[in-house]
LUMDREN-780229 format. One record per residue (C-alpha): y negated, x negated, z; residue number from 1. Coordinates in Angstrom, 2 decimals. Example, Ala and Ser with C-alpha at 12.3 -4.5 7.8 and 13.67 -1.06 7.14 Angstrom:
<rs>
r c2 4.50, c1 -12.30, c3 7.80, num 1
r c2 1.06, c1 -13.67, c3 7.14, num 2
</rs>
This chain:
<rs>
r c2 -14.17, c1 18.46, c3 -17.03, num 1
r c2 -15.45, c1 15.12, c3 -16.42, num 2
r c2 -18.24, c1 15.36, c3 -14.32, num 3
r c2 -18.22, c1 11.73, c3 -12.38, num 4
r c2 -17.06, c1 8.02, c3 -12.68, num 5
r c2 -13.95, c1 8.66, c3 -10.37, num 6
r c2 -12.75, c1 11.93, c3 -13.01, num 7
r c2 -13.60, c1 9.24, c3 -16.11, num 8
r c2 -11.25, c1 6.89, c3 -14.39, num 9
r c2 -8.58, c1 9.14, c3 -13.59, num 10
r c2 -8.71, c1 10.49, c3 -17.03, num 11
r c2 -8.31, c1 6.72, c3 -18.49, num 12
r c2 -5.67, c1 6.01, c3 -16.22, num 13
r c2 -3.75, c1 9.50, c3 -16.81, num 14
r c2 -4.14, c1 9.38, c3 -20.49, num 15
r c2 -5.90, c1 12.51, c3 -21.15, num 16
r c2 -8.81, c1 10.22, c3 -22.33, num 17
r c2 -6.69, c1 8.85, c3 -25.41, num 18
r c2 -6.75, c1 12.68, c3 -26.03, num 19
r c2 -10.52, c1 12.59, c3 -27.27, num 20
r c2 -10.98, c1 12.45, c3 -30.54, num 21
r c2 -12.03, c1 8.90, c3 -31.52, num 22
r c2 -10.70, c1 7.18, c3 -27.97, num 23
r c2 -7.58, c1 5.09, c3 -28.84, num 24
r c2 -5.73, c1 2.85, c3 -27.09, num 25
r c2 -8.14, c1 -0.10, c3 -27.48, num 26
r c2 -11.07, c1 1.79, c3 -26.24, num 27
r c2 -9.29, c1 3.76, c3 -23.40, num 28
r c2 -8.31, c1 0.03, c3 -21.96, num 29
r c2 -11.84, c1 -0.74, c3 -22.22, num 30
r c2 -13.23, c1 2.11, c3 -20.41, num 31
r c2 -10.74, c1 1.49, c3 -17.86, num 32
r c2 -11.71, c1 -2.34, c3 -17.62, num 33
r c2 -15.46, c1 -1.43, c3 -17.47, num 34
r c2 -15.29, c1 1.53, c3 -14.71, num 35
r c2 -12.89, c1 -1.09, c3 -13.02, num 36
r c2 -15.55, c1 -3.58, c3 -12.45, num 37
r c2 -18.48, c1 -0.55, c3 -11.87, num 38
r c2 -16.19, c1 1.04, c3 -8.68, num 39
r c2 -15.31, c1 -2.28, c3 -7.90, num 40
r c2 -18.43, c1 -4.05, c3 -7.96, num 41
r c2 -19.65, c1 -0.96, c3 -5.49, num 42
r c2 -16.97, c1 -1.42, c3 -3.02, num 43
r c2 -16.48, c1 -5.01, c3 -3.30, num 44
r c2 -17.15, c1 -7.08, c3 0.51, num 45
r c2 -17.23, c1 -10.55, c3 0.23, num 46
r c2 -14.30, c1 -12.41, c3 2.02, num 47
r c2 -15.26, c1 -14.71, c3 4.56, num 48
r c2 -12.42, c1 -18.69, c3 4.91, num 49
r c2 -9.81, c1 -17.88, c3 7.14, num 50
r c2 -11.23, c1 -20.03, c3 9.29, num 51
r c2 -13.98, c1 -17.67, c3 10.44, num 52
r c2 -12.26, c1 -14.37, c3 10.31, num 53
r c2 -9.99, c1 -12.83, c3 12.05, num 54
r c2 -6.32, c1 -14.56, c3 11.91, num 55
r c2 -3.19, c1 -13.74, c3 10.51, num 56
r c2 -1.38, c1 -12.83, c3 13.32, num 57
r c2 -4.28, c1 -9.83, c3 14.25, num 58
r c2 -4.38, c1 -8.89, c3 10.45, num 59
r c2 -0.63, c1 -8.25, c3 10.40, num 60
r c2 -0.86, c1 -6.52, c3 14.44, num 61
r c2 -3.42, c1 -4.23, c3 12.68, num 62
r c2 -1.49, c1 -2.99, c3 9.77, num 63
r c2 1.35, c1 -2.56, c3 11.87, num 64
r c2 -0.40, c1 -0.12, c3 14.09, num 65
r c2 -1.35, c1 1.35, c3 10.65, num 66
r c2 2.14, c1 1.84, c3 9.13, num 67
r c2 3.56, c1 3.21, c3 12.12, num 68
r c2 0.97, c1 5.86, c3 13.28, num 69
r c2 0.42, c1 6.55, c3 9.01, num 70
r c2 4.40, c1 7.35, c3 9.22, num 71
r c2 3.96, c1 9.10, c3 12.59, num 72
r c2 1.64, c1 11.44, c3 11.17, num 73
r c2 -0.40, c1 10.48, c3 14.09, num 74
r c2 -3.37, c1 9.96, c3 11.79, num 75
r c2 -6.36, c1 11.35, c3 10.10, num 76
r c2 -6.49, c1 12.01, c3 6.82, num 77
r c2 -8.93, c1 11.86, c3 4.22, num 78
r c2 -9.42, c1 12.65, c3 0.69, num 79
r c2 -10.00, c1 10.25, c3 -1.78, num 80
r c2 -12.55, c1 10.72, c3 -4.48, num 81
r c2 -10.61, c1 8.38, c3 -7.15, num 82
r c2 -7.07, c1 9.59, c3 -8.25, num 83
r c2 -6.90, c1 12.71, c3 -6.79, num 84
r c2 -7.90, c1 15.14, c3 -9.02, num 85
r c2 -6.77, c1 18.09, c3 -6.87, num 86
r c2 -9.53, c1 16.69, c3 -4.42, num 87
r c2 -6.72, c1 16.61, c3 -1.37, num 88
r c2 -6.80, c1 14.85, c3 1.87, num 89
r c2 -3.87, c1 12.69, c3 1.91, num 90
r c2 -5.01, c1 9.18, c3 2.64, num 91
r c2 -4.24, c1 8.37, c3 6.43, num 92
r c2 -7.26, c1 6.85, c3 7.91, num 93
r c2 -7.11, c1 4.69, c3 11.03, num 94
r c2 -10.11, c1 3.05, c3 13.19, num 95
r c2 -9.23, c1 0.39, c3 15.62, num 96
r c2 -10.72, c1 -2.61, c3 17.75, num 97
r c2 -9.38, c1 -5.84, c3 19.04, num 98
r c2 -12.10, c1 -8.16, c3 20.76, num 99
r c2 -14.64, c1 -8.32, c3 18.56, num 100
r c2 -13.38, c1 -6.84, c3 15.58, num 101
r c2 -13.48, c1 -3.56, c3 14.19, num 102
r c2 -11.77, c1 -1.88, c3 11.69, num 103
r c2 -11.22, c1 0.47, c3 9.15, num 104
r c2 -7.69, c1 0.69, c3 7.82, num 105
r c2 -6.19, c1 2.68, c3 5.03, num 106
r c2 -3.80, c1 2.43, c3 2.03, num 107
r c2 -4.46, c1 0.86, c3 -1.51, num 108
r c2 -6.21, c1 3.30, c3 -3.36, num 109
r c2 -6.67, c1 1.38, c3 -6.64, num 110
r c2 -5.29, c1 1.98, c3 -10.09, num 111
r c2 -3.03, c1 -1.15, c3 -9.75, num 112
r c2 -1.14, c1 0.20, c3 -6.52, num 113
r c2 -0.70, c1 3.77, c3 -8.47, num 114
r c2 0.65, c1 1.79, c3 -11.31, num 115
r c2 2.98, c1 -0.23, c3 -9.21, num 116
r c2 3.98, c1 2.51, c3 -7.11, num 117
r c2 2.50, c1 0.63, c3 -4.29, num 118
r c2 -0.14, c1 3.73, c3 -2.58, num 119
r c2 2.50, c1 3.27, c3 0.90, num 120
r c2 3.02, c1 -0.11, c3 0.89, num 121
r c2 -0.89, c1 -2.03, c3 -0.06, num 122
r c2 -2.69, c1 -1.76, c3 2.67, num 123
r c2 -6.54, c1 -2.43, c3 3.05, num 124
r c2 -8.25, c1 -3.80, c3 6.01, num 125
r c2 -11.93, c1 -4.08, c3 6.46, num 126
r c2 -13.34, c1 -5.27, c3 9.23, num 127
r c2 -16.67, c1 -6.60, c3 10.95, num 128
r c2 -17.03, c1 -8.36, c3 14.07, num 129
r c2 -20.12, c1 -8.09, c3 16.33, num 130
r c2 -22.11, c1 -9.73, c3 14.42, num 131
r c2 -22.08, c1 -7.71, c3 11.49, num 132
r c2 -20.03, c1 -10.32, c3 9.55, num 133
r c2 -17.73, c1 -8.04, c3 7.21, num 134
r c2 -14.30, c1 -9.13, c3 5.35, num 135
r c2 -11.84, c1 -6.91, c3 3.72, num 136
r c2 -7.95, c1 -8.50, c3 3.27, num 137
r c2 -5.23, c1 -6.52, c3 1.85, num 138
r c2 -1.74, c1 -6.49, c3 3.27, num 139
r c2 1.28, c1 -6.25, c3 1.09, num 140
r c2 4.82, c1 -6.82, c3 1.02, num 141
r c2 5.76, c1 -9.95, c3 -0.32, num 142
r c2 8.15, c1 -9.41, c3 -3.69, num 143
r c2 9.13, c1 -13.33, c3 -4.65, num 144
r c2 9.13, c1 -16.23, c3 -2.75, num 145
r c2 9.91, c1 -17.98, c3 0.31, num 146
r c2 8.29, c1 -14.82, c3 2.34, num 147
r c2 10.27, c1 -12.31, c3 0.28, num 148
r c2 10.44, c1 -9.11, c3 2.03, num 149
r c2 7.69, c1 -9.91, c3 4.48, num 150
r c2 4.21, c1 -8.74, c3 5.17, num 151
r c2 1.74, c1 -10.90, c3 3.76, num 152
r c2 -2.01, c1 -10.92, c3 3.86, num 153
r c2 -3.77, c1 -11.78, c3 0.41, num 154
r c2 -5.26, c1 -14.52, c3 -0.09, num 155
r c2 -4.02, c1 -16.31, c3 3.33, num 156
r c2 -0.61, c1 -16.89, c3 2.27, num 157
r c2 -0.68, c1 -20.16, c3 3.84, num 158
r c2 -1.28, c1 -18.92, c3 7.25, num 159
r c2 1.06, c1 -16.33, c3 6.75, num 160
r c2 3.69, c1 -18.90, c3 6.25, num 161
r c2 2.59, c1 -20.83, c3 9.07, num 162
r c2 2.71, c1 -17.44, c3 11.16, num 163
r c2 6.66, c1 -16.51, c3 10.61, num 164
r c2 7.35, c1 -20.18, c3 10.65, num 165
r c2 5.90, c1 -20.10, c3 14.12, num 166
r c2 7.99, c1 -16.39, c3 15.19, num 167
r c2 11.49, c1 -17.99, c3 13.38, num 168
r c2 10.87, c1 -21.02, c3 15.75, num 169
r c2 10.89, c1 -19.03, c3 19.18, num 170
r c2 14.23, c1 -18.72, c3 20.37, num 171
</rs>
């Protein structure tokens, strides 16, 4: 039974909606794209320029605290109303402050990181400072490039470059 937006999007995503008489391929992708942009839209924080949010090298201290205590085990855990059908708690939750900033950290939930296998690797920071000025980055592992294999904030790739150019240069 599909009783809310998160079970419609979990069906499109499964493929039990291609079941339904009438819902091919071409309209199952549309669904998908549409509820994409609803949820989205809902959950979407405007990013702020680099130059006024936190930096990279904070970013990256923050989702490091966040991988280790996730792996740990040392973490809350909540569950997820999209793509969990069985309605667990399995998404490791983690609140934090440096200076002014606080944040929320958790993995990717998003149809993207289920379909790349990426739900322990994409992690999403939000954050808002004490001013109520919000940003949300997401922190992946790089797969090509000249930062191959290295943790990378979206959408500040720049900086990030700058960043481990700075570490490799410390003897």
């Amino acid at each position: 039974q599909l009783d809310n937006l998160e079970a419609l999007e979990t069906a499109a995503h499964d493929g039990r909606l291609e079941a339904v008489p009438g819902v091919g391929p071409r309209r199952a992708a549309a669904v998908r794209a549409t509820l994409a942009s609803i949820l989205g839209r809902s959950r979407t924080i405007r990013q702020r320029r680099a130059a006024d949010g936190p930096g990279v090298e904070l970013l990256l201290d923050v989702d490091r605290e966040y991988r280790e205590q996730a792996t740990a085990g040392r973490l809350p855990v909540i569950a997820p109303k999209r793509f969990n059908p069985e309605g667990k708690a399995w998404l490791p939750i983690l609140h934090t402050q440096r200076g002014d900033w606080h944040f929320t950290v958790l993995y990717s939930n998003t149809a993207r990181a289920h379909e790349l296998g990426r739900t322990q690797d994409w992690v999403v920071v939000y954050g808002y400072d004490d001013h109520q000025q919000e940003v949300q980055y997401t922190v992946v592992t790089e797969t090509r490039g000249p930062l191959l294999g290295k943790r990378v904030v979206r959408g500040l790739e720049a900086a990030c470059r700058a960043f481990y150019q700075r570490q490799d240069s410390i003897p």
